[in-house]
TIBAKE-227475 format. One record per atom (N, C-alpha, C, O): residue number from 1; residue in one letter; atom name; x, y, z. Coordinates in Angstrom, 2 decimals, padded with zeros to 5 digits. Last residue first. Layout:
# TIBAKE-227475
i,aa,at,east,north,up
NUM,A,CA,X,Y,Z
...
# end
This chain:
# TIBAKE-227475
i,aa,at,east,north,up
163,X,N,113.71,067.86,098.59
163,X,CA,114.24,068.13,097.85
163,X,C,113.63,067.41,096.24
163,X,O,114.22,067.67,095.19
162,X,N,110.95,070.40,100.02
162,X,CA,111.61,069.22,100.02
162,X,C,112.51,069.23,098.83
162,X,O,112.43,070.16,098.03
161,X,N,109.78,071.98,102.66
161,X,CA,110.60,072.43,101.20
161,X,C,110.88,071.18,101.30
161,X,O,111.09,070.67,102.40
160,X,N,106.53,071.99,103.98
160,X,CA,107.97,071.87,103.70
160,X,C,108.64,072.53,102.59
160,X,O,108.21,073.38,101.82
159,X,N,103.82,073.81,105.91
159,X,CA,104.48,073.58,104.77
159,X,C,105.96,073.37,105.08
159,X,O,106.62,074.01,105.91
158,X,N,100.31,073.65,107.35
158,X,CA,101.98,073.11,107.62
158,X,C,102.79,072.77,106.66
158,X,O,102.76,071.59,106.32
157,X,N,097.87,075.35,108.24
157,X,CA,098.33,075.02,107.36
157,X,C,100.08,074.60,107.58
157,X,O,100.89,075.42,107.98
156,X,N,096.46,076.91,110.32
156,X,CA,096.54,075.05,110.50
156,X,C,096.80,074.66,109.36
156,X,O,096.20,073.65,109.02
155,X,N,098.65,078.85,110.91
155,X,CA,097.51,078.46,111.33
155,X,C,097.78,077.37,111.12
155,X,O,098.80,076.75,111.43
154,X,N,101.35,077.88,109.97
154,X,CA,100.81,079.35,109.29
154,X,C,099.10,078.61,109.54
154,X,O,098.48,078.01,108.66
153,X,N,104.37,076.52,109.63
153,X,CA,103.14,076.27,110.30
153,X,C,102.71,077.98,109.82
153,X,O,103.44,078.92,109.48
152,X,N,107.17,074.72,108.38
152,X,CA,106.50,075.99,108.37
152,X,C,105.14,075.83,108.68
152,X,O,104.58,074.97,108.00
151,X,N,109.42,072.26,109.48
151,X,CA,107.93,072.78,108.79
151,X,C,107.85,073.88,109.48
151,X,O,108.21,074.15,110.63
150,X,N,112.05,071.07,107.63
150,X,CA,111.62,071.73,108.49
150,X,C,110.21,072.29,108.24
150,X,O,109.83,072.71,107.15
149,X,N,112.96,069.81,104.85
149,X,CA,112.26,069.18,105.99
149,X,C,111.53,069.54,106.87
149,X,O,110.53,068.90,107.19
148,X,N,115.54,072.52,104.14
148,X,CA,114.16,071.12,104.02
148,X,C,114.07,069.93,104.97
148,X,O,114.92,069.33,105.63
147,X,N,115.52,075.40,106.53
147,X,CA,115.99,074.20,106.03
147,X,C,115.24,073.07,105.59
147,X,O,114.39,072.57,106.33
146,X,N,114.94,078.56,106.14
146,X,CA,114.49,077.23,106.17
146,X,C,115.03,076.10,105.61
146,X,O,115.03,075.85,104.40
145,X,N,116.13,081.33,107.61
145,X,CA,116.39,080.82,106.17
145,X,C,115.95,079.21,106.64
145,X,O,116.65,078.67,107.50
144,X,N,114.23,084.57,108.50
144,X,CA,114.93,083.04,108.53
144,X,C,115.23,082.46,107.57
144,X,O,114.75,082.84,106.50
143,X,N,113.47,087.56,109.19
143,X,CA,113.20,086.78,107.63
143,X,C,114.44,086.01,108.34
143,X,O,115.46,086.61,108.70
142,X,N,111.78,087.71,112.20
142,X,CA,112.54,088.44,110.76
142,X,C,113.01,087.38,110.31
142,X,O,112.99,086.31,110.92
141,X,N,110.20,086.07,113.47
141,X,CA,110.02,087.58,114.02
141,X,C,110.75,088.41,113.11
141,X,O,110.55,089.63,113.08
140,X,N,108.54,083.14,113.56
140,X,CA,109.59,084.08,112.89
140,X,C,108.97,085.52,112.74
140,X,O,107.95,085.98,112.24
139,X,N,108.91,080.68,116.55
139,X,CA,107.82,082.13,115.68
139,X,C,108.89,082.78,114.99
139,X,O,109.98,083.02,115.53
138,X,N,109.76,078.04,116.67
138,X,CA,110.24,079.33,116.63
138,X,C,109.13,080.17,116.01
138,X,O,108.68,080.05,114.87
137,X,N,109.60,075.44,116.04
137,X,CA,108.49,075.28,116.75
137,X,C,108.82,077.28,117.51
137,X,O,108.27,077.71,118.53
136,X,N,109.69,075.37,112.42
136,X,CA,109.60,074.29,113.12
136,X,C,108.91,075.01,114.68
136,X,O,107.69,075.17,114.63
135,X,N,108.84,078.72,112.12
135,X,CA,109.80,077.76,111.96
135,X,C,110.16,076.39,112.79
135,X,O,110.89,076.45,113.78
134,X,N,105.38,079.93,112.12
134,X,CA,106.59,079.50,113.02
134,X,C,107.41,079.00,112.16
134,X,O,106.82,078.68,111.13
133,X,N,104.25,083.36,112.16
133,X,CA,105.05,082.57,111.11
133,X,C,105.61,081.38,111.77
133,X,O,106.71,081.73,112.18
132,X,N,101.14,085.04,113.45
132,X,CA,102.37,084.63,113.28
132,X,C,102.58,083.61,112.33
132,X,O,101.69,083.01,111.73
131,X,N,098.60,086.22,113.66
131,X,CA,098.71,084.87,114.09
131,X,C,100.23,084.46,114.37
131,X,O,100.55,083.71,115.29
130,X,N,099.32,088.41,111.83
130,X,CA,098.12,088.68,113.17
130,X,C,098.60,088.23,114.31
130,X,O,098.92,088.79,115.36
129,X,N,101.91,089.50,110.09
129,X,CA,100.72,089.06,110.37
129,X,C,099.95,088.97,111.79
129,X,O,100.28,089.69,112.73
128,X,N,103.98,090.69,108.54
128,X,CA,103.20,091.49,109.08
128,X,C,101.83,090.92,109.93
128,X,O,100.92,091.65,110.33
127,X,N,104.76,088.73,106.93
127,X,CA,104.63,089.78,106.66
127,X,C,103.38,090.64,107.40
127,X,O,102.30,091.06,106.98
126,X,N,107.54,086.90,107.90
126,X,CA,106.48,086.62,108.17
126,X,C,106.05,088.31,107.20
126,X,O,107.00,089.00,106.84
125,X,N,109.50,084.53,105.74
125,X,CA,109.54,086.29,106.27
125,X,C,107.77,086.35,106.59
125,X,O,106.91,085.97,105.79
124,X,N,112.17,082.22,104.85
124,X,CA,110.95,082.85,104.94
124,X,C,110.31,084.22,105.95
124,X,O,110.99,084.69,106.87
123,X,N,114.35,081.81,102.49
123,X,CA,114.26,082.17,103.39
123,X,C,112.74,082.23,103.48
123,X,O,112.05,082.29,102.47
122,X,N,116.50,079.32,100.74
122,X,CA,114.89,079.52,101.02
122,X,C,115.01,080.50,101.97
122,X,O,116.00,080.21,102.65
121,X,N,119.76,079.72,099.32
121,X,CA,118.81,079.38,100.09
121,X,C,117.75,079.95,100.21
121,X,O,117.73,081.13,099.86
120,X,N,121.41,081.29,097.39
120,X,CA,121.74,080.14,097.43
120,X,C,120.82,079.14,098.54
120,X,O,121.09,077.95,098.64
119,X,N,121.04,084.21,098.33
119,X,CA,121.92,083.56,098.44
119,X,C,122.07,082.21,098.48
119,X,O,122.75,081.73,099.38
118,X,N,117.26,083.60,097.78
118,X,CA,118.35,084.26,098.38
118,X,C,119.68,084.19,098.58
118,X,O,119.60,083.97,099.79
117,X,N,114.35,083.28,097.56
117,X,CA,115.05,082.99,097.13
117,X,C,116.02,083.77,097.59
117,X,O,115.60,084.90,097.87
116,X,N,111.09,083.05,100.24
116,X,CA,112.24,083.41,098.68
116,X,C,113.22,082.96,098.57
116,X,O,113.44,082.07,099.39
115,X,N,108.16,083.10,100.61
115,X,CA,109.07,082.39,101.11
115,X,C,109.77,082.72,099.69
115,X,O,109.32,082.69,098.54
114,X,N,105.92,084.90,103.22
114,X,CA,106.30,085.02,101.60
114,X,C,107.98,083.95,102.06
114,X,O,108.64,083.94,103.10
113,X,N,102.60,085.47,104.77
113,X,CA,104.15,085.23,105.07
113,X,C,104.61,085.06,103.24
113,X,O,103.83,085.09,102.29
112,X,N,100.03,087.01,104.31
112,X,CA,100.71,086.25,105.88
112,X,C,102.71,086.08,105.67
112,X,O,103.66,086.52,106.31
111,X,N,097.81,088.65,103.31
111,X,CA,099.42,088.74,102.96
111,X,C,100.37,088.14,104.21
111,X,O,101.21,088.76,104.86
110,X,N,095.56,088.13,105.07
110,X,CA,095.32,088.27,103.89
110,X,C,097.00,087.92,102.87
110,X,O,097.13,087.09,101.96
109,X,N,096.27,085.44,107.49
109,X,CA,096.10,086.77,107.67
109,X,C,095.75,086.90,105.89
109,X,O,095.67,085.82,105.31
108,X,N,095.09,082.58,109.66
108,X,CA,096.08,083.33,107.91
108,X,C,095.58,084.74,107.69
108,X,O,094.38,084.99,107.76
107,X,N,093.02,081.54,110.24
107,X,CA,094.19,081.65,111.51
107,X,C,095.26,082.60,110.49
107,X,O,096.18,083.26,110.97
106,X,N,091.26,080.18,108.86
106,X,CA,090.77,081.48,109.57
106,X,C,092.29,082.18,110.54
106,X,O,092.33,083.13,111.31
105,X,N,092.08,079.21,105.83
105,X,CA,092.29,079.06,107.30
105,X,C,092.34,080.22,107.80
105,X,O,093.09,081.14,107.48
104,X,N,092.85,079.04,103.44
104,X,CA,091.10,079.98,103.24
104,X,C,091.12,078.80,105.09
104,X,O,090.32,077.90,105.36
103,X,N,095.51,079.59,101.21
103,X,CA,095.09,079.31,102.36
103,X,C,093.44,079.79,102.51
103,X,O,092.90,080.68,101.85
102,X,N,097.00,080.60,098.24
102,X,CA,096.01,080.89,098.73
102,X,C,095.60,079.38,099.67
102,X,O,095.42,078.30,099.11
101,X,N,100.21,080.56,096.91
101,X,CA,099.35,079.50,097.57
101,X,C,098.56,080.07,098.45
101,X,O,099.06,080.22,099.56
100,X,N,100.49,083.34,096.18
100,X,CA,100.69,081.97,095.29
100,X,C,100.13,080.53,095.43
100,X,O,099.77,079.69,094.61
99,X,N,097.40,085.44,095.92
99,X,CA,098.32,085.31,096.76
99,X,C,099.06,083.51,095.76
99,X,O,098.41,082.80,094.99
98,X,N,095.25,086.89,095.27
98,X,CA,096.41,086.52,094.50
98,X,C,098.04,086.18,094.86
98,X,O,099.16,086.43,094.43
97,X,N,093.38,086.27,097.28
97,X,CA,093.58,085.48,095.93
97,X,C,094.45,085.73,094.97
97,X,O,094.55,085.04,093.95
96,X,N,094.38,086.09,100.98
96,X,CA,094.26,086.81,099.58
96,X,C,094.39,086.13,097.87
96,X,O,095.41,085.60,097.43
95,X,N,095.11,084.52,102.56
95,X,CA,094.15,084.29,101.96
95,X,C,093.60,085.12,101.05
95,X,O,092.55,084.94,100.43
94,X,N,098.69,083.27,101.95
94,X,CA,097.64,083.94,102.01
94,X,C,096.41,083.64,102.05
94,X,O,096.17,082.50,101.64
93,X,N,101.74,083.61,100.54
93,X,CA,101.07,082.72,101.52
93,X,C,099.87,083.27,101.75
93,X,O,100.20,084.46,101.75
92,X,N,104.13,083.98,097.67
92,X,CA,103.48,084.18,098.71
92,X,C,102.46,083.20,099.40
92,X,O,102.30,082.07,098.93
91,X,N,107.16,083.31,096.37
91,X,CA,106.05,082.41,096.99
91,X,C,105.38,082.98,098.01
91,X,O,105.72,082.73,099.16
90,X,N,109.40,084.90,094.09
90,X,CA,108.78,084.39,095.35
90,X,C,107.33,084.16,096.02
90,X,O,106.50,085.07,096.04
89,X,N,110.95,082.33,092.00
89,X,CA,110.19,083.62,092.38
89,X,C,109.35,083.51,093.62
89,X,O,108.79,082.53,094.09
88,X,N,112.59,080.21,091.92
88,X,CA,113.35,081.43,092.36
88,X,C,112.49,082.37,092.50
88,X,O,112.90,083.38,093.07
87,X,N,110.94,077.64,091.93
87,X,CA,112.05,078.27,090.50
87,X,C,112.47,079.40,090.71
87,X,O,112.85,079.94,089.67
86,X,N,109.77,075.21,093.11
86,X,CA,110.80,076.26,093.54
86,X,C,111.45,076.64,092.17
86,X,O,112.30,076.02,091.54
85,X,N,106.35,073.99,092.96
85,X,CA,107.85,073.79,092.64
85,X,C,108.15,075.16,092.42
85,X,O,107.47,076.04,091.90
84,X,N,104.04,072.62,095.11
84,X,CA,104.71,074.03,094.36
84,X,C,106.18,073.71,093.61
84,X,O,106.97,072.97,094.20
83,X,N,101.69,070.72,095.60
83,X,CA,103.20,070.88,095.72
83,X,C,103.43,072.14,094.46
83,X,O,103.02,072.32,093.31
82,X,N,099.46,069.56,098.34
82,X,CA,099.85,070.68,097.13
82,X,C,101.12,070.79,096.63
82,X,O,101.88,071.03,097.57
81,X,N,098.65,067.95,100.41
81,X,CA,099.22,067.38,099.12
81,X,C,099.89,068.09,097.89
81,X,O,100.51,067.64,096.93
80,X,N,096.34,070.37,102.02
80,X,CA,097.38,069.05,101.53
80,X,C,097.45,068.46,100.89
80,X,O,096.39,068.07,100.39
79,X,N,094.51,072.14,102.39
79,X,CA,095.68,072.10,100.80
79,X,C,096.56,071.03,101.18
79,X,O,097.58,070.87,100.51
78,X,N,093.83,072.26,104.88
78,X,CA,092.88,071.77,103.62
78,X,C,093.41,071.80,102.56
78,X,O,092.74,071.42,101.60
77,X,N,096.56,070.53,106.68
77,X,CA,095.61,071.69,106.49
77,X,C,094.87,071.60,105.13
77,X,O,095.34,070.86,104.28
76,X,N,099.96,069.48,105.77
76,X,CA,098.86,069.41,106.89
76,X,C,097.84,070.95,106.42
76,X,O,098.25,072.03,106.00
75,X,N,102.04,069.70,103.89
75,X,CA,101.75,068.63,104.71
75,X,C,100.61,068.39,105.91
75,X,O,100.45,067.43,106.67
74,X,N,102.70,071.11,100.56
74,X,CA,101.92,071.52,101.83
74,X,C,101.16,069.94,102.66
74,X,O,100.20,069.28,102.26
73,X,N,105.87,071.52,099.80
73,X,CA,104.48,070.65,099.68
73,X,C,103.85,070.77,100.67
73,X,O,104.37,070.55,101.76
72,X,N,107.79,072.93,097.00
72,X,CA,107.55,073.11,098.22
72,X,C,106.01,072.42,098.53
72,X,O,105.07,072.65,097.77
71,X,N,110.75,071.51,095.62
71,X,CA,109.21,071.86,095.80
71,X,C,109.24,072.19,097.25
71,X,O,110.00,071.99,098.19
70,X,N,113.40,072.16,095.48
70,X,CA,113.20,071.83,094.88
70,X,C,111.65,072.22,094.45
70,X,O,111.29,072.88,093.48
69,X,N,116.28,072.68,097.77
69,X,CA,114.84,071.94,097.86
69,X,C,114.55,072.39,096.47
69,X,O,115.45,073.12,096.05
68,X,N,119.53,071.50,097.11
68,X,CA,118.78,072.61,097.40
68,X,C,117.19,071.38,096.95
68,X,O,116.99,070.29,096.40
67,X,N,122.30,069.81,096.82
67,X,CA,120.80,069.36,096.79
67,X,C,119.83,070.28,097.41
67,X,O,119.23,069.78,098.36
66,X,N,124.45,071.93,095.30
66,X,CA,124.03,071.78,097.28
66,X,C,123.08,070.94,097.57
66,X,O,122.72,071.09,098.74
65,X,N,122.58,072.65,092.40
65,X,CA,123.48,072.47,093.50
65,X,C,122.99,072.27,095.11
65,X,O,121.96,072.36,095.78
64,X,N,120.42,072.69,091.91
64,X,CA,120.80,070.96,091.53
64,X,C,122.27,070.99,092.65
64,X,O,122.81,070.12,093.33
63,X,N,118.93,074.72,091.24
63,X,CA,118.51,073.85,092.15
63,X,C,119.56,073.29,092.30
63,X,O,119.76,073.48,093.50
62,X,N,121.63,077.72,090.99
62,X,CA,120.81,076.70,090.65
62,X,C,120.60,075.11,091.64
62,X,O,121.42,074.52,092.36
61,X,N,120.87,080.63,093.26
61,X,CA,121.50,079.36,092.29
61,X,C,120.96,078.54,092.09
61,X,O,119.91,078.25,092.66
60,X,N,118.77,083.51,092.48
60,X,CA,119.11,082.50,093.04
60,X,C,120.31,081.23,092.63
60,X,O,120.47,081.08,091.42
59,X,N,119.11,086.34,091.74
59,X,CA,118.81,085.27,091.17
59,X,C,119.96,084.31,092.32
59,X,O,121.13,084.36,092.72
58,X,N,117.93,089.21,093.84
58,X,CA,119.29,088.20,093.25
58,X,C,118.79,086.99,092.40
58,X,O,117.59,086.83,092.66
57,X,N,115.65,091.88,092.64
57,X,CA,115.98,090.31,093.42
57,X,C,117.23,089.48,093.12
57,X,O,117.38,089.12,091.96
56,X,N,116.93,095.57,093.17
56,X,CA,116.48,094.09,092.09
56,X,C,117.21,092.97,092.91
56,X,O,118.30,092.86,093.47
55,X,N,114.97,097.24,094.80
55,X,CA,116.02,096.73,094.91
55,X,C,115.59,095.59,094.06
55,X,O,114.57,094.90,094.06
54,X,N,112.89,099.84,094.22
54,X,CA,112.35,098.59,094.09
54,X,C,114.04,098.48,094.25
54,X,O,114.63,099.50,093.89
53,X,N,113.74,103.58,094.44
53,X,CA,113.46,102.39,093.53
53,X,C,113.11,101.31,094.26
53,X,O,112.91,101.74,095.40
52,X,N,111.69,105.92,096.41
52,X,CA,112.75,105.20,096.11
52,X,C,112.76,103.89,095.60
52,X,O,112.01,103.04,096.07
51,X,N,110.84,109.04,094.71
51,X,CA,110.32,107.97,095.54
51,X,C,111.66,106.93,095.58
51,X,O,112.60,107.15,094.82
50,X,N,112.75,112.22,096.08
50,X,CA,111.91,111.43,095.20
50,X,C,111.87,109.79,095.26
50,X,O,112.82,109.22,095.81
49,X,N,111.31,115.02,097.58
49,X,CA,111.85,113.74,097.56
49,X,C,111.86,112.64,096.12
49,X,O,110.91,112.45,095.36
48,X,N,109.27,116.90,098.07
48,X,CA,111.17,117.24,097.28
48,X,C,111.99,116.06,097.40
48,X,O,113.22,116.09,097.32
47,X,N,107.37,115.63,097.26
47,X,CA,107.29,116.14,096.22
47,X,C,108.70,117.10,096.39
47,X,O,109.20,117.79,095.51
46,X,N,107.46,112.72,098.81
46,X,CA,107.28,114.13,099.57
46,X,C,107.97,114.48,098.30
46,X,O,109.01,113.88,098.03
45,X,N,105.91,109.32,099.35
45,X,CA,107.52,110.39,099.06
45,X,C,106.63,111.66,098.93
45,X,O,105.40,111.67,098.93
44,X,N,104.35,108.09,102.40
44,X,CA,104.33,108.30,100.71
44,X,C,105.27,109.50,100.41
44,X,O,105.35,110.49,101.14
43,X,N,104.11,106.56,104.48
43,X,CA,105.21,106.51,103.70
43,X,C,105.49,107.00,102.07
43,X,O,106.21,106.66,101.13
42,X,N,101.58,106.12,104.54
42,X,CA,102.06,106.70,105.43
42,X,C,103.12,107.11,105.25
42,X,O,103.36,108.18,105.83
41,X,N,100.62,104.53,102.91
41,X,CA,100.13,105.49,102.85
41,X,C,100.44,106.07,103.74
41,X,O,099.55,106.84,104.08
40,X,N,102.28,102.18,102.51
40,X,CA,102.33,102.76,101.65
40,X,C,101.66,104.41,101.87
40,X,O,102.06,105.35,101.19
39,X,N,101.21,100.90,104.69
39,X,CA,102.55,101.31,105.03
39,X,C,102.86,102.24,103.52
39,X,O,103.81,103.03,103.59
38,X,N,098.75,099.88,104.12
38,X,CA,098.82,100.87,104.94
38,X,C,100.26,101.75,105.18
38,X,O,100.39,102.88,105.66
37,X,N,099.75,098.20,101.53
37,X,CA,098.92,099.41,101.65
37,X,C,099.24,100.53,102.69
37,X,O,099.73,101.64,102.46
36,X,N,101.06,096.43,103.30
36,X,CA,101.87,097.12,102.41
36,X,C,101.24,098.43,102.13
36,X,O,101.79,099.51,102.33
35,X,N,099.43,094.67,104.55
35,X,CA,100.13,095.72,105.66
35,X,C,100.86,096.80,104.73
35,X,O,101.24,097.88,105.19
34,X,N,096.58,094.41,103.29
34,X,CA,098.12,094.00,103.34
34,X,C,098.45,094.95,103.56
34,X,O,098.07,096.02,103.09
33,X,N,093.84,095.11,102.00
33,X,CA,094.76,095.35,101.55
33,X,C,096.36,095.03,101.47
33,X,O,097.15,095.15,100.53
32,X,N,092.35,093.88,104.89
32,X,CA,091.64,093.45,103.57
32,X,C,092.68,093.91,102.32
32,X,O,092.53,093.14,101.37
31,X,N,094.21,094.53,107.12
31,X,CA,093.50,093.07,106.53
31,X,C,093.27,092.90,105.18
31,X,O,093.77,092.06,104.44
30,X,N,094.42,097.16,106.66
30,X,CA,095.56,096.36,106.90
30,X,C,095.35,094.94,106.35
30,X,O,096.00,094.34,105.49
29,X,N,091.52,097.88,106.99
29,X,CA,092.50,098.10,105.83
29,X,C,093.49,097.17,105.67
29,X,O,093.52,096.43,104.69
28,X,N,090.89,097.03,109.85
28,X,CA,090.13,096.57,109.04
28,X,C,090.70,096.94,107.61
28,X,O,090.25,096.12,106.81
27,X,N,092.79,099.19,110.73
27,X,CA,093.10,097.79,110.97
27,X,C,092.36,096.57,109.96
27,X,O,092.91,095.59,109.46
26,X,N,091.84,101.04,110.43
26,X,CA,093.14,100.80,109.86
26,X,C,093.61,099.61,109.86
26,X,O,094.53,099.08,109.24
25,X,N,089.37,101.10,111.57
25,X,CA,089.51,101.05,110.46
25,X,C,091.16,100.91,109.41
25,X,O,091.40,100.75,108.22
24,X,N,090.24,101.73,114.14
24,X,CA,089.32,100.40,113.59
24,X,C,089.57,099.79,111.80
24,X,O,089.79,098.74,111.20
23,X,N,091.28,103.92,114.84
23,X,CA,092.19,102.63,114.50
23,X,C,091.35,101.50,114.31
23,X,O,091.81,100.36,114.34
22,X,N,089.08,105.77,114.22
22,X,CA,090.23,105.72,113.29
22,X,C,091.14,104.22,113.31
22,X,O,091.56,103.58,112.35
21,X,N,087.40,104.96,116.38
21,X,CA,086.71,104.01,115.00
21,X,C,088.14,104.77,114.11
21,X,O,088.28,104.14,113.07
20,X,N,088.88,105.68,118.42
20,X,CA,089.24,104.28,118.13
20,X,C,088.55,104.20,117.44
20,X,O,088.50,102.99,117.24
19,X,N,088.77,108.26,117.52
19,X,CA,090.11,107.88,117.88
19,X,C,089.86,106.28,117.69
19,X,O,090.56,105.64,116.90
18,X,N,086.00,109.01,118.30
18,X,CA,086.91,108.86,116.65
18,X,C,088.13,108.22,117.00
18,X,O,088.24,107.25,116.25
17,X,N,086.21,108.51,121.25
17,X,CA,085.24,107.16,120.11
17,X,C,085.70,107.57,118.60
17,X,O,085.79,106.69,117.74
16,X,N,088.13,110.70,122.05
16,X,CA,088.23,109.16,122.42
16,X,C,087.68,107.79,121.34
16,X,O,088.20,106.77,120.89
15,X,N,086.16,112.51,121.28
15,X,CA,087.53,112.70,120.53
15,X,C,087.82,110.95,120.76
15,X,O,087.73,110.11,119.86
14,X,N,083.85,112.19,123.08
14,X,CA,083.66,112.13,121.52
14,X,C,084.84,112.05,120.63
14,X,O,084.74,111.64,119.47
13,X,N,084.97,112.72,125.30
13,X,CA,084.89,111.61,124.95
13,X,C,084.24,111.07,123.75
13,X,O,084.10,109.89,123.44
12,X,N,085.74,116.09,125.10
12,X,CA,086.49,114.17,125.15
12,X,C,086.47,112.62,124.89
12,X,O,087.27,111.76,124.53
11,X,N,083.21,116.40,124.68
11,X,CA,083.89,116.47,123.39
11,X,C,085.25,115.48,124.26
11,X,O,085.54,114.33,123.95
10,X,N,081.99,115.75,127.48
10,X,CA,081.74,115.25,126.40
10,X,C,082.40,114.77,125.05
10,X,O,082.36,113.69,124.47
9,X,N,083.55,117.31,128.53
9,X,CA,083.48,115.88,129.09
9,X,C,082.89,114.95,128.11
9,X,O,083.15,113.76,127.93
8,X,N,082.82,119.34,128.09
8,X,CA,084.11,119.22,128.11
8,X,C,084.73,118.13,128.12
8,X,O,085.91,117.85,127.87
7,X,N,080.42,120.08,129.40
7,X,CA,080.49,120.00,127.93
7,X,C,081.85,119.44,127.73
7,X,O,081.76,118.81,126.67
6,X,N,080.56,119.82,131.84
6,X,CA,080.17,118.31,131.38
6,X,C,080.35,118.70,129.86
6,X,O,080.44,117.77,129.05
5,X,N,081.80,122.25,132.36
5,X,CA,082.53,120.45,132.37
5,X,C,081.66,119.89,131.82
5,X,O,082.16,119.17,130.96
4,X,N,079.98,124.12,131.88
4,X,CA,081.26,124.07,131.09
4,X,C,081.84,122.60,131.12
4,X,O,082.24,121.94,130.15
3,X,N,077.61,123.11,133.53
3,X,CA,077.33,122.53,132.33
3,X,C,078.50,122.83,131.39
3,X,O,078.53,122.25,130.31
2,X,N,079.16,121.79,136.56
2,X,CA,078.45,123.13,135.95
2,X,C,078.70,122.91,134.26
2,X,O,079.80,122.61,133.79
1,X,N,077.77,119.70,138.84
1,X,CA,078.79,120.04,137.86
1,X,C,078.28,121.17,136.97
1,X,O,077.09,121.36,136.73
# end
C-alpha cells in the first residue's frame, strides 16, 4: 500500500474514535444533567429569534371531586412505604437529588419520569429515560393518564396513586 492510503486510513479512523468519544460524552451529559440540558443546547434561540415562553400549568381540580387520588405511595423498592401527597405540583422521579422522590435504583435514570396534574387527572410522562416508564404492564412511550391503583414501575421501584 502506498503510504498516501495508509495516511488516509488513518485520519479516518481517527475521525471515527472522535466521533464516538463525541457521543460518549453526550451521553455521559444526558445522565448526569437530564435530557433537558442536552436538549437545551441544541435548541438554543438564535439572536433573530426570540426564546419561547414556559406554557403556564393548569391548576388542577380539586381532590375531593370525582374521588381523585390523593397520595401517591411507593409499594415496592427501597422507599417503600413513602407517601407523597398530591397537591397539583409536579412530582418528579429520580436519582437526581432534586428530584421529588429521589430513587438510588440502578435501573432509574437521573430525570426518569414526572407525574402531573392535568385536566382533572394524574398523568405520567416518561422523560427521556434509559430503562423506561411502565403503566401497569405498558411501557409509557407519551404522557398517559394513571388510574389509582394502577402501578407505576421505574426499575425496582413500584408506585400508586391512591385515594
Amino acid at each position: 500500500m502506498s503510504p498516501f492510503t495508509l495516511t488516509l486510513i488513518k485520519l479516518a479512523f481517527l475521525a471515527v474514535l472522535w466521533l464516538f468519544v463525541i457521543a460518549a460524552v453526550g451521553v455521559i451529559r444526558a445522565d448526569l444533567f437530564g435530557s433537558k440540558a442536552a436538549a437545551k443546547s441544541a435548541t438554543r434561540p438564535s439572536p433573530s429569534r426570540p426564546p419561547r415562553q414556559p406554557k403556564p400549568q393548569r391548576q388542577p381540580r380539586s381532590s375531593a371531586q370525582h374521588g381523585a387520588p390523593t397520595k401517591l405511595v411507593v409499594v415496592q423498592g427501597e422507599r417503600a412505604g413513602t407517601v407523597i401527597d398530591l397537591t397539583g405540583v409536579p412530582i418528579t422521579i429520580g436519582r437526581a437529588n432534586d428530584a421529588t422522590l429521589v430513587v438510588t435504583d440502578d435501573y432509574a435514570s437521573s430525570r426518569h419520569a414526572r407525574i402531573f396534574a392535568q385536566d382533572g387527572q394524574w398523568i405520567v410522562e416518561d422523560l427521556g429515560s434509559t430503562n423506561g416508564t411502565y403503566l401497569g404492564r405498558t411501557k409509557v412511550s407519551r404522557p398517559m393518564p394513571v388510574p389509582p391503583g394502577v402501578p407505576v414501575r421505574i426499575g425496582k421501584t413500584v408506585i400508586e396513586l391512591r385515594k
